[in-house]
C-alpha positions as CSV (number, residue, x, y, z in Angstrom):
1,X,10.7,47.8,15.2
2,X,8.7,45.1,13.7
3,X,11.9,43.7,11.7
4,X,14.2,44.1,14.9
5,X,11.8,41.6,17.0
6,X,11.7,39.1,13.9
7,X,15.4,39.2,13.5
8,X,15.9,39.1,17.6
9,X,13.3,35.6,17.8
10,X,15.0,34.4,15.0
11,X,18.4,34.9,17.1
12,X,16.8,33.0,20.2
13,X,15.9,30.1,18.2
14,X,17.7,26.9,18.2
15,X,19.9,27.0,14.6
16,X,18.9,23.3,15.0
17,X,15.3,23.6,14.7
18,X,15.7,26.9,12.2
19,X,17.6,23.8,9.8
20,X,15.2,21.7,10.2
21,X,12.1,24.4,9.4
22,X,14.3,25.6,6.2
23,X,14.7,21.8,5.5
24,X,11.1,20.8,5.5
25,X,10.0,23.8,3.4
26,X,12.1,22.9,0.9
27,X,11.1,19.4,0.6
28,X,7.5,19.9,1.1
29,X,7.4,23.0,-1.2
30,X,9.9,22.5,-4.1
31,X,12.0,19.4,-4.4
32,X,8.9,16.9,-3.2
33,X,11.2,14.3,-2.6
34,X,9.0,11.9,-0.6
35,X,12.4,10.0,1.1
36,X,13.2,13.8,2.4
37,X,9.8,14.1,3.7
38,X,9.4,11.6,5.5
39,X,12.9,11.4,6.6
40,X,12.2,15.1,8.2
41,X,8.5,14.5,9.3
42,X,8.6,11.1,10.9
43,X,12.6,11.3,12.1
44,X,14.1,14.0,12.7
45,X,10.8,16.2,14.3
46,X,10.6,14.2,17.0
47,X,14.6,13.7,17.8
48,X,14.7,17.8,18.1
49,X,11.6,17.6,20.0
50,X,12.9,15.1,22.3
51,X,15.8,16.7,22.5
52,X,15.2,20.8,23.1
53,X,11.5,20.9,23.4
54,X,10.8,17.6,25.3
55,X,9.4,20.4,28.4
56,X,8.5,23.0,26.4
57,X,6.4,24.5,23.5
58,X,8.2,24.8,19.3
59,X,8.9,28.2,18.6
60,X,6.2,29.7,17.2
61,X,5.3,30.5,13.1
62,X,6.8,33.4,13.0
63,X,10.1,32.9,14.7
64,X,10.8,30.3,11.7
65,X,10.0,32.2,9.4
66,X,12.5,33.9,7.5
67,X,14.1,30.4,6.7
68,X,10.1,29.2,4.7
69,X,10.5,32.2,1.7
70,X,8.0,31.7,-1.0
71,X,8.7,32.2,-4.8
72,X,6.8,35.6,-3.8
73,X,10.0,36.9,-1.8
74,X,7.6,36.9,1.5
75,X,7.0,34.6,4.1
76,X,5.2,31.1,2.9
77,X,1.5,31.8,4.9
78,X,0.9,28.1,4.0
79,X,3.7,25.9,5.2
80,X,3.4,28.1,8.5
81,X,0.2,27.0,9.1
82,X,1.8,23.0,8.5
83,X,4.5,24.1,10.7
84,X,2.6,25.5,13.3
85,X,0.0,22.6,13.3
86,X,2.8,20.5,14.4
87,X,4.2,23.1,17.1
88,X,0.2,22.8,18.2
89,X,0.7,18.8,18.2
90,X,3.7,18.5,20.0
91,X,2.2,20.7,22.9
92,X,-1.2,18.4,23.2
93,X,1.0,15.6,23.3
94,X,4.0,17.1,25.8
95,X,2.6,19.6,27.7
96,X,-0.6,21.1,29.3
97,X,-2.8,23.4,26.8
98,X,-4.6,26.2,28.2
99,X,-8.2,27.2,26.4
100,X,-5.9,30.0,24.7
101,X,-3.8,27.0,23.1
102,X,-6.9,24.9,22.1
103,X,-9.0,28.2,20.3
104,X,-5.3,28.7,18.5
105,X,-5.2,25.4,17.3
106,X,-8.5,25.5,16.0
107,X,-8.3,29.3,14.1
108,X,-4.6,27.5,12.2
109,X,-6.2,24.3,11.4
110,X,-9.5,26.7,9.7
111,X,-6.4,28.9,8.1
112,X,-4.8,25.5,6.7
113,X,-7.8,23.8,6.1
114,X,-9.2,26.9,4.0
115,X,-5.7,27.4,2.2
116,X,-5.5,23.8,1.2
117,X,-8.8,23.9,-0.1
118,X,-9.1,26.7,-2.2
119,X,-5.7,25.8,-3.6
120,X,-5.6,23.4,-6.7
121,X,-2.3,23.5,-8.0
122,X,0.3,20.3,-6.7
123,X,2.7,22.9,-5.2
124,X,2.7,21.0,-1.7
125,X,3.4,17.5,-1.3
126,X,3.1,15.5,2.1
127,X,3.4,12.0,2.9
128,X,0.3,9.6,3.2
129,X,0.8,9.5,6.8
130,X,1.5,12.9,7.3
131,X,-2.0,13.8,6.1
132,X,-3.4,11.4,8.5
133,X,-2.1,12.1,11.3
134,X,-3.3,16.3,10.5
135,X,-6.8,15.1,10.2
136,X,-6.4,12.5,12.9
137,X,-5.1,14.9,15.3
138,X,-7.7,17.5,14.2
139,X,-10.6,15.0,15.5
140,X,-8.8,14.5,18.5
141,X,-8.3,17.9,19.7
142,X,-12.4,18.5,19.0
143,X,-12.8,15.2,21.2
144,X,-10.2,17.1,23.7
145,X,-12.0,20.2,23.3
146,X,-15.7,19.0,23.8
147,X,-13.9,17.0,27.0
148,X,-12.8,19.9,28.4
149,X,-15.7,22.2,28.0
150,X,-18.2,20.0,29.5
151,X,-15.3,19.5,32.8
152,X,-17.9,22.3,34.7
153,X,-16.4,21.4,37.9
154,X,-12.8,21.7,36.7
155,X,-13.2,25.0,35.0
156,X,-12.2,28.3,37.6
157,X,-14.2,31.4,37.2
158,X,-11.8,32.9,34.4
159,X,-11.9,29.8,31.7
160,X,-16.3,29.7,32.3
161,X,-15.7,33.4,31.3
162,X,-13.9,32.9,28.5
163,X,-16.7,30.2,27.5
164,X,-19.3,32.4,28.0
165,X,-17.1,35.4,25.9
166,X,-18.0,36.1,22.4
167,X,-14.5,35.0,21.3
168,X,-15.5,31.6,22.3
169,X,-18.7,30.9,23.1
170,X,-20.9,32.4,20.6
171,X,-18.2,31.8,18.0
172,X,-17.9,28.3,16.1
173,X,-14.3,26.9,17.8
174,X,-14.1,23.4,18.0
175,X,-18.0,23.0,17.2
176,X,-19.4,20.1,16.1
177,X,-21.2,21.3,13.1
178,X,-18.1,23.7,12.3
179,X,-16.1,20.4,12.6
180,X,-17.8,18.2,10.4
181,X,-18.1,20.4,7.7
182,X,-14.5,20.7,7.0
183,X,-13.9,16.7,7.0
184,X,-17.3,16.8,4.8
185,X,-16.2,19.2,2.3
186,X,-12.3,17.7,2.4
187,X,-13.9,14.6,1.6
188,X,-15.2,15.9,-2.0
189,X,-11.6,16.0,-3.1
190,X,-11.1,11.8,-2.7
191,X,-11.1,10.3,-6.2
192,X,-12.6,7.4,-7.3
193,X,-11.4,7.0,-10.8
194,X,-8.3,8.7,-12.8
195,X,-7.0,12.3,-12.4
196,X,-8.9,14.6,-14.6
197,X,-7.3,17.8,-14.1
198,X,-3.6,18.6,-14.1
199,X,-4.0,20.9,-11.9
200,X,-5.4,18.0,-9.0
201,X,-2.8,17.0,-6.4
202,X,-2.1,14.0,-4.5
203,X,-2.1,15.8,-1.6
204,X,-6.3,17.0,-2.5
205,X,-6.4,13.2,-2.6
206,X,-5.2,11.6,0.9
207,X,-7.5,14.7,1.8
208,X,-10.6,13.2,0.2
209,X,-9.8,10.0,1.9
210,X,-8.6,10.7,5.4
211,X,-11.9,12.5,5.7
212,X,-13.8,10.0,5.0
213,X,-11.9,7.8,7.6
214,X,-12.0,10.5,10.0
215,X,-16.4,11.4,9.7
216,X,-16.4,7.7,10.4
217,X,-14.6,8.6,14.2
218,X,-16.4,11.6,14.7
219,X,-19.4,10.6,14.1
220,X,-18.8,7.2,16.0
221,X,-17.8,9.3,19.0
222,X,-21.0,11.5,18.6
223,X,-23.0,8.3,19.2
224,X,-24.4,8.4,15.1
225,X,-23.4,5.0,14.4
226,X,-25.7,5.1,11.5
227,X,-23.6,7.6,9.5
228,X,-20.6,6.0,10.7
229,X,-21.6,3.1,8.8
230,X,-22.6,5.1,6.2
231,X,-19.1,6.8,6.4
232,X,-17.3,3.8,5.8
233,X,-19.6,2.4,3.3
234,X,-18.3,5.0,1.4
235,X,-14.7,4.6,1.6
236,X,-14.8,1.0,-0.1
237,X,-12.5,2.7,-3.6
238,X,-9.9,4.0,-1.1
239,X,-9.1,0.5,0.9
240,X,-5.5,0.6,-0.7
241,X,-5.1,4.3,1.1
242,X,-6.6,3.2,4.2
243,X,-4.2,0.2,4.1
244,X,-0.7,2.6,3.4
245,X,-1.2,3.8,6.6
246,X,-1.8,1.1,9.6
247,X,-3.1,3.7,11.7
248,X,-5.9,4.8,9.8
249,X,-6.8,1.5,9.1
250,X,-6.8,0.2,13.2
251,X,-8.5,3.0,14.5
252,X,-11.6,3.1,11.6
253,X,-12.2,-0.6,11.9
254,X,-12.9,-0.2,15.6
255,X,-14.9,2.9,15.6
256,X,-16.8,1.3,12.6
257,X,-16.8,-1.9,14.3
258,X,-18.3,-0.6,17.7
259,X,-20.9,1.6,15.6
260,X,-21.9,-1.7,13.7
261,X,-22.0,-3.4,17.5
262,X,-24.1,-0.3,18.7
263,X,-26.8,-1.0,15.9
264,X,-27.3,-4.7,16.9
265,X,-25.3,-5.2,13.3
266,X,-23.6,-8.2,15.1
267,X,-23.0,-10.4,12.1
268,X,-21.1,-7.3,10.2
269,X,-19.4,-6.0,13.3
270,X,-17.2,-10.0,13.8
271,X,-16.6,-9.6,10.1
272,X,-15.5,-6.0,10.7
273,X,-13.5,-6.1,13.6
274,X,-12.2,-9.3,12.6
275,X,-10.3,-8.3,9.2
276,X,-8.0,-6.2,12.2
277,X,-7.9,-8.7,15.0
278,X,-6.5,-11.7,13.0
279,X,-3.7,-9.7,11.4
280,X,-2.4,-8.3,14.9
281,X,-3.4,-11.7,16.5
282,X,-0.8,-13.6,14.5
283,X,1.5,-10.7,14.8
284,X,1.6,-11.4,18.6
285,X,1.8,-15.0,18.7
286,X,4.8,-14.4,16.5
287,X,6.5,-12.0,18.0
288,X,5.1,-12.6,21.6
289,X,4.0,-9.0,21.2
290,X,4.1,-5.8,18.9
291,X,7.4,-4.8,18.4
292,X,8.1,-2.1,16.0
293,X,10.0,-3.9,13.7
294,X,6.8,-6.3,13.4
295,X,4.6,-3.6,12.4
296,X,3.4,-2.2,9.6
297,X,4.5,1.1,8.1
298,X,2.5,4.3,9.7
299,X,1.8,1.8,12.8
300,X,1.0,4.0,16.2
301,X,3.5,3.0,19.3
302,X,3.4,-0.5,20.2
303,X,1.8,0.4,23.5
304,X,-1.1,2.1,21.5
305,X,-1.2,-1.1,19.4
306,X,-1.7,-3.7,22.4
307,X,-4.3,-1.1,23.7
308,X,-6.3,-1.0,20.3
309,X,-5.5,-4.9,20.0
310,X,-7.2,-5.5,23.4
311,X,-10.2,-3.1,22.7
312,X,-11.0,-4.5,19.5
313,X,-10.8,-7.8,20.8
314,X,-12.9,-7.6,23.3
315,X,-15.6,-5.7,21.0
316,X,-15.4,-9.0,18.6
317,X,-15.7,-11.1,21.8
318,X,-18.9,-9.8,22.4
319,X,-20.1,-9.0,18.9
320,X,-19.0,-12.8,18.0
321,X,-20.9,-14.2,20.9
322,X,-24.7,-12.4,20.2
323,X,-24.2,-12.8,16.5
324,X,-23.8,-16.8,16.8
325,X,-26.5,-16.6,19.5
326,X,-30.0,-18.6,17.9
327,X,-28.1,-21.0,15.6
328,X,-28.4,-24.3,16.0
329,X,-25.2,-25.2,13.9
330,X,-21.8,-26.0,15.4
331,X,-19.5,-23.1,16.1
332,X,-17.2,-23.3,13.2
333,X,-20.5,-23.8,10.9
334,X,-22.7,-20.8,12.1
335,X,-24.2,-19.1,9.7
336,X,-26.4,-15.2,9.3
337,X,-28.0,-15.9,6.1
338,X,-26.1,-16.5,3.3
339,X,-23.0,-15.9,5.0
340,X,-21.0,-17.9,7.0
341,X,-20.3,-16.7,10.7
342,X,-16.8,-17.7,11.3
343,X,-13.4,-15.5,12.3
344,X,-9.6,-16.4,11.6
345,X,-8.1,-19.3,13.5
346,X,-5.7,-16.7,14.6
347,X,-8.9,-14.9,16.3
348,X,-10.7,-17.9,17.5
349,X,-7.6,-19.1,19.8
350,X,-7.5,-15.2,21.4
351,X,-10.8,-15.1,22.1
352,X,-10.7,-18.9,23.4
353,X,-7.8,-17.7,25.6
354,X,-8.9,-14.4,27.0
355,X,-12.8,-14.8,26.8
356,X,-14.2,-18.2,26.8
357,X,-14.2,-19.6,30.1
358,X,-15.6,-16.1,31.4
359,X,-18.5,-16.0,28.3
360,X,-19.5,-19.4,29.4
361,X,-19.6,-18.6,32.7
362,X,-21.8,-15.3,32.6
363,X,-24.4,-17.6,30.6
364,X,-25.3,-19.7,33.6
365,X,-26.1,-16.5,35.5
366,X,-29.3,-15.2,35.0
367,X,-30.2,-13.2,31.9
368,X,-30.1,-10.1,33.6
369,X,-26.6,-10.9,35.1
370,X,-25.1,-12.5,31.2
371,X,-26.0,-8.5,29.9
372,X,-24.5,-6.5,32.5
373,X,-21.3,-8.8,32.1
374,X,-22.0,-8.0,27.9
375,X,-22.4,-4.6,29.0
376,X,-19.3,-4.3,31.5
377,X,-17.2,-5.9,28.3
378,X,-18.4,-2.9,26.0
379,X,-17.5,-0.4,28.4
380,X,-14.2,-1.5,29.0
381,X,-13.7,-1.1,25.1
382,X,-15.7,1.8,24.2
383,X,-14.6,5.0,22.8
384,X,-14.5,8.3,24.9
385,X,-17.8,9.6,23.8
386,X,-18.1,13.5,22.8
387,X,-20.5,15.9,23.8
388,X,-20.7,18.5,21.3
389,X,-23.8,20.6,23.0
390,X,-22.2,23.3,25.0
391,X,-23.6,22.8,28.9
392,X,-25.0,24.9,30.8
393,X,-22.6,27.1,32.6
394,X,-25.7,29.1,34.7
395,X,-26.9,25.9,36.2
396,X,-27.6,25.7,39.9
397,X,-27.1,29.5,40.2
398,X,-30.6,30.4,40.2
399,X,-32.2,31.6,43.1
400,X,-34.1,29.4,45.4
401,X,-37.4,31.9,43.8
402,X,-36.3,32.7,41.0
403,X,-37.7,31.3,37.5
404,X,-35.7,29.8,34.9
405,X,-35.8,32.9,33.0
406,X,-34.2,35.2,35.9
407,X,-30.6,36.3,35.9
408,X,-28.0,34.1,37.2
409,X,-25.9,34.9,40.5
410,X,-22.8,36.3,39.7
411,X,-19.6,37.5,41.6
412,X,-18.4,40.8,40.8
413,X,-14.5,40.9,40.0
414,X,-14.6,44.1,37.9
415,X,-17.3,46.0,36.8
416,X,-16.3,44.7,33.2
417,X,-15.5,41.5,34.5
418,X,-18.5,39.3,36.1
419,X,-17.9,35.9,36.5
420,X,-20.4,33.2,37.4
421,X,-20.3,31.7,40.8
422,X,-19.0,27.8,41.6
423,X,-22.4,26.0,40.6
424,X,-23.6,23.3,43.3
425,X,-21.6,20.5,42.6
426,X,-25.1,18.7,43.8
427,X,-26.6,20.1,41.0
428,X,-23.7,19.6,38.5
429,X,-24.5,16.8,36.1
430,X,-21.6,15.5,34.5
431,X,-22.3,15.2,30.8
432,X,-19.6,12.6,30.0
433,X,-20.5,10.2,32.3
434,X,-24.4,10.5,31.8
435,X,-23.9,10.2,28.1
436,X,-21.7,6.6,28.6
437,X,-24.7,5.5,30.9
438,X,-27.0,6.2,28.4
439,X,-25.0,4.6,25.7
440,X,-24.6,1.2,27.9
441,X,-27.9,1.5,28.8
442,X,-28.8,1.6,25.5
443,X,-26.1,-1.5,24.6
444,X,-27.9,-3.5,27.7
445,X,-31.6,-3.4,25.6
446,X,-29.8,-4.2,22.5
447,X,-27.7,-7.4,24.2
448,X,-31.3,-8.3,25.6
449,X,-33.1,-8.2,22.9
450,X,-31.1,-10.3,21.1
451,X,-30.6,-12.8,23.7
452,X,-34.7,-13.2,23.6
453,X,-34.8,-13.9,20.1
454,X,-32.1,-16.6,20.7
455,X,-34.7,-18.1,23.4
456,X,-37.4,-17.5,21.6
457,X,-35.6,-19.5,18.9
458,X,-34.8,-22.6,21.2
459,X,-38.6,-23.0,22.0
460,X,-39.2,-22.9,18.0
461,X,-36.9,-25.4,17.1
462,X,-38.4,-27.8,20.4
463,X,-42.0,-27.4,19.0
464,X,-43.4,-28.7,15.5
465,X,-46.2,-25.8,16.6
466,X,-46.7,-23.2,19.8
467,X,-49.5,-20.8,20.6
468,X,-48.5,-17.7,21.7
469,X,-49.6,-18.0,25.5
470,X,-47.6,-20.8,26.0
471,X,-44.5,-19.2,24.8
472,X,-45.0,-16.1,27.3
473,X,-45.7,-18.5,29.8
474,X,-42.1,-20.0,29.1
475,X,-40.9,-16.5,29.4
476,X,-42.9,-16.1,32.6
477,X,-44.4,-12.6,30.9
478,X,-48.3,-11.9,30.2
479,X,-49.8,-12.7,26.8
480,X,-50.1,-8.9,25.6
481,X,-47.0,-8.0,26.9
482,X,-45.4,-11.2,25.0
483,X,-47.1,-10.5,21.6
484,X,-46.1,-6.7,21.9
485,X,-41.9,-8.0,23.0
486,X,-42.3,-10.2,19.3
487,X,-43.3,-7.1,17.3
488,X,-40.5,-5.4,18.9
489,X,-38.1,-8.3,17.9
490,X,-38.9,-8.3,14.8
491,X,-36.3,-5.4,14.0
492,X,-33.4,-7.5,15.3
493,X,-34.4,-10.1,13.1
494,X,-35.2,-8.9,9.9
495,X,-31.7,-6.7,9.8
496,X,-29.6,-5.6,7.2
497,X,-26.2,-7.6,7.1
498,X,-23.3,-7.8,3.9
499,X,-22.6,-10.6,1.7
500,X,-20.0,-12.5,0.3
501,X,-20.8,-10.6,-2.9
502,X,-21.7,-7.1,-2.0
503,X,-19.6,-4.4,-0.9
504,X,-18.8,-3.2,3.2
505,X,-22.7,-2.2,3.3
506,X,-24.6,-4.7,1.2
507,X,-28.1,-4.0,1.7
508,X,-30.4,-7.1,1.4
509,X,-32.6,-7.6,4.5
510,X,-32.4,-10.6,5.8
511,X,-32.7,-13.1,9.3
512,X,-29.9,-12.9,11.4
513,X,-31.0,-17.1,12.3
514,X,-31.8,-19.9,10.3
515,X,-35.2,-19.9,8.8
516,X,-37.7,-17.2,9.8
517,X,-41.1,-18.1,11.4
518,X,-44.7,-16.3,11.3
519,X,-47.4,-16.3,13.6
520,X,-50.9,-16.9,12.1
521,X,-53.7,-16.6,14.2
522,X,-51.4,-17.3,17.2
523,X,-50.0,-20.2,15.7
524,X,-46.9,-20.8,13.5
525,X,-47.7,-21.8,9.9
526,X,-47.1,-25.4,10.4
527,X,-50.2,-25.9,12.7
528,X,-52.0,-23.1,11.0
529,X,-51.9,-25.2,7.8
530,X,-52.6,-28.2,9.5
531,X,-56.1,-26.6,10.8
532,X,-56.8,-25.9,7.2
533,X,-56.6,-28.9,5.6
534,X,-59.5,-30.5,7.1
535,X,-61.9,-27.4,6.4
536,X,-60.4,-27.1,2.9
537,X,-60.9,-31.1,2.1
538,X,-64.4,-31.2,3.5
539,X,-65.3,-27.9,0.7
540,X,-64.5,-30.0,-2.1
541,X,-66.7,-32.5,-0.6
542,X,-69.6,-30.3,-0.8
């Protein structure tokens, strides 16, 4: 029976798509011909796709597969996990997945993810971009997935059940720990310096790498822009990967570059998110846009290029304009350090186009008005941020007596079958949206903070000496509350920044501005050592 159904689905599919499944197991598993690879992969699955599955799902694994025989005589287990992580691709993209679809997804991409990495042998060979796009996708569907969890009101009674099942809920899909822990362990197999096994394959490699990349974006979307810095600091051997593929290379310089922005790393985020912006920006002046033909190999859609283009942009916009904020030389001159504070020509005339007039504006506001315009910017650019914590599914169910620790109300469909009632939507909070308040909230003290060291800085630079109750007076804010604000800004600036001569994370700590400047006895050392003089000329007197 079980041969009749696989020799009846195999009947029903397309002889099309059984070619090209027989096609791309033979490149990928025996000739490794990287012109038929990519050929197959970056051509010809997307004209069958747009041409018999542009409204509906690929066949599934096992309708394929009698045309993907290992050297074993059976079925090939892993190309039908590749095979069906691009059926599960195409439907994200095309059509609407159902939590079925996105707890499928997850249990192939464990099965491939495990297969690949107990395997050491180089009997599977994929493109650069191909590898990618698996881990790039796998990120996105646990962005997708954490989206649609935390959707509370958009969730009927039967999907919070199957939340709330032990198939799901109290299982590890799509978790964020679960997550991580493949891209961490993936990224083990990235090489620094020469093979040193025969047995290691290229494909173990663009593993290694992509993983890297990839921890960055996760971890940038769980709001740890720390270890997104980290995460890239890390990937400084594998630049010429990173660079193969155009993708990998836009989207980790913005995460990066908003995590950088996030910390108050100004100076590092314009050099960042620069490298990107000039590149593209000359590319459009050029072209008058993106076309395809102008990009780079591995590029995204030119749509998703102008949409990364203008996001990035207006991250260095902001980032450009805080880090040059407390200088006292000319724009083109600025400097954070040791290191010069200037972007490509090619960046300076977009942001002089798109964002000068309005900058310059938003600075004769108040100061409160200048950040939420700072702020407003960030949001427009910001990443969708992830939730990872599962929410709480019983809240606003409880009973007007009852303690947190009593029963929620449920609605009786079956007696197997209870299912939790429509929560409140009074009482719903909606994590996304609290999170990216938080998160701009969070921006907004940054912004502010360095926009008072800045100030702060003018009054210095007006004054050969100032007590500290004259400088909160200027800031119209008590004496204790003044002196506790300076402890406070002396994080943003003694800060961490890179040099000319260290790699992406070079570690010295230095002052974002010019010179630092000391308080001694409520006066700077200028007038502090003035004082002394007199009382120290007088002891040798004596």
């Amino acid at each position: 029976l079980k041969a009749h159904k696989k020799m009846d689905s195999d009947y029903l599919v397309n002889k099309e798509i059984l070619d090209f499944a027989f096609d791309l197991h033979d490149a990928t598993r025996r000739s490794h011909l990287e012109e038929d690879i990519r050929r197959l992969y970056e051509v010809e699955f997307k004209e069958i796709s747009d041409k018999y599955c542009d409204k509906a799902p690929w066949p599934p694994a096992a309708s394929v597969a009698s045309q993907c025989v290992g050297t074993d005589g059976e079925a090939d287990a892993l190309f039908l996990t590749l095979y069906s992580e691009l059926a599960y691709r195409h439907l994200f993209a095309k059509l609407k997945p159902t939590l079925d679809d996105r707890v499928g997804a997850w249990s192939n991409y464990c099965e491939l993810f495990d297969r690949l990495l107990a395997c050491a042998d180089a009997k599977t060979a994929l493109t650069a971009r191909w590898v990618f796009d698996i881990l790039h996708e796998f990120v996105y569907q646990f962005q997708s997935f954490c989206h649609y969890r935390t959707s509370v009101r958009r969730l009927n009674d039967r999907e919070r059940d199957l939340f709330l099942s032990a198939e799901v809920y109290k299982s590890e899909a799509w978790s964020a720990s679960k997550t991580l822990g493949y891209l961490l362990e993936m990224s083990k197999h990235a090489r620094k310096g020469p093979v040193e096994s025969a047995a290691y394959s290229p494909l173990h490699h663009y593993l290694g790498c992509f993983a890297i990349a990839s921890m960055a974006r996760l971890q940038c979307l769980v709001c740890d822009y720390a270890a997104a810095a980290d995460d890239r600091a890390a990937s400084d051997p594998f630049e010429e990967v990173f660079a193969s593929v155009f993708s990998c290379k836009l989207q980790l310089t913005y995460h990066v570059g908003f995590a950088l922005l996030m910390l108050g790393r100004f100076a590092d985020a314009t050099r960042v998110l620069d490298s990107i912006v000039a590149p593209l920006a000359r590319s459009q002046k050029t072209h008058g846009g993106f076309p395809a033909r102008a990009l780079p190999p591995g590029s995204p859609p030119p749509e998703q290029v102008q949409k990364a283009f203008d996001r990035t942009l207006t991250l260095l916009a902001v980032a450009h304009h805080l880090a040059s904020k407390g200088s006292s030389k000319p724009a083109g001159q600025r400097q954070v350090g040791s290191l010069e504070l200037t972007v490509d020509d090619a960046s300076r005339t977009a942001l002089k186009d798109k964002f000068a007039d309005k900058l310059v504006a938003s600075e004769h506001r108040n100061a409160d008005g200048h950040v939420a315009y700072l702020v407003a910017l960030v949001g427009q650019a910001s990443p969708k941020f992830v939730v990872p914590s599962i929410p709480d599914y019983y809240l606003g169910n409880n009973t007007k007596d009852g303690g947190a620790d009593d029963p929620p109300t449920t609605t009786t469909l079956g007696e197997d079958n209870p299912t939790l009632s429509d929560p409140p939507a009074a009482k719903v909070v909606d994590a996304k949206a609290a999170l990216f308040t938080q998160q701009m909230t969070i921006f907004g003290a940054v912004a502010k903070r360095r926009l008072a060291v800045a100030k702060t800085k003018s009054y210095l630079q007006l004054y050969a000496s100032i007590a500290v109750d004259k400088l909160a007076s200027f800031n119209d804010t008590p004496p204790n509350q003044f002196r506790a604000a300076l402890l406070t800004l002396k994080y943003d600036v003694l800060q961490k920044h890179a040099t000319k001569k260290t790699s992406f994370l070079g570690t010295p700590t230095t002052s974002p501005l010019e010179e630092n400047n000391a308080l001694d006895d409520d006066l700077p050392p200028a007038q502090a050592a003035q004082a002394a003089a007199p009382a120290a000329a007088a002891g040798k007197k004596k």
